[in-house]
Residue, then its C-alpha position, 0 to 999 in steps of 0.5 A: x773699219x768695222x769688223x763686218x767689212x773684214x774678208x775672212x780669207x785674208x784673216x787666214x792668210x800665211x804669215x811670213x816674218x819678212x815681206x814686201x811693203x806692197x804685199x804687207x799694205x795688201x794682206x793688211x787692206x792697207x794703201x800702199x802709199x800709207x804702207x810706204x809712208x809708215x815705213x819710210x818714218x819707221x811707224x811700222x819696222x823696216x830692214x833694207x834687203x838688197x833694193x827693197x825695203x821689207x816689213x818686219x812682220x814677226x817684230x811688229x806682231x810682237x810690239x802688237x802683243x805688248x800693247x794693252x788693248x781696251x774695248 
């Protein structure tokens, strides 16, 4: 994905720590059947609250800041 094709209205979007799988795929412009499949093989981190299964998105925003990016 080039950051051309990136809308800046979801980059500003509220950020939440927990969050539904679906609502993660959505703001991340990801397809909910990938979302669900990383989830499912913990790629992405998961807590199972009550029937649904939630991203942790404050733990994967903190492995993403450990990672050492190159350009």
């Amino acid at each position: 994905m080039e950051l051309e094709e990136l809308d800046p209205a979801q980059l500003q979007a509220q950020q939440r720590d927990l969050e539904t799988i679906e609502g993660w795929a959505e703001r991340n412009g990801i397809a909910y059947g990938v979302a669900r499949a990383w989830a499912m093989k913990a790629v992405i981190p998961t807590l199972k609250v009550g029937k649904r299964r939630m991203v942790n998105s404050a733990l994967f925003r903190s492995w993403l800041l450990e990672q050492e990016w190159t350009a």
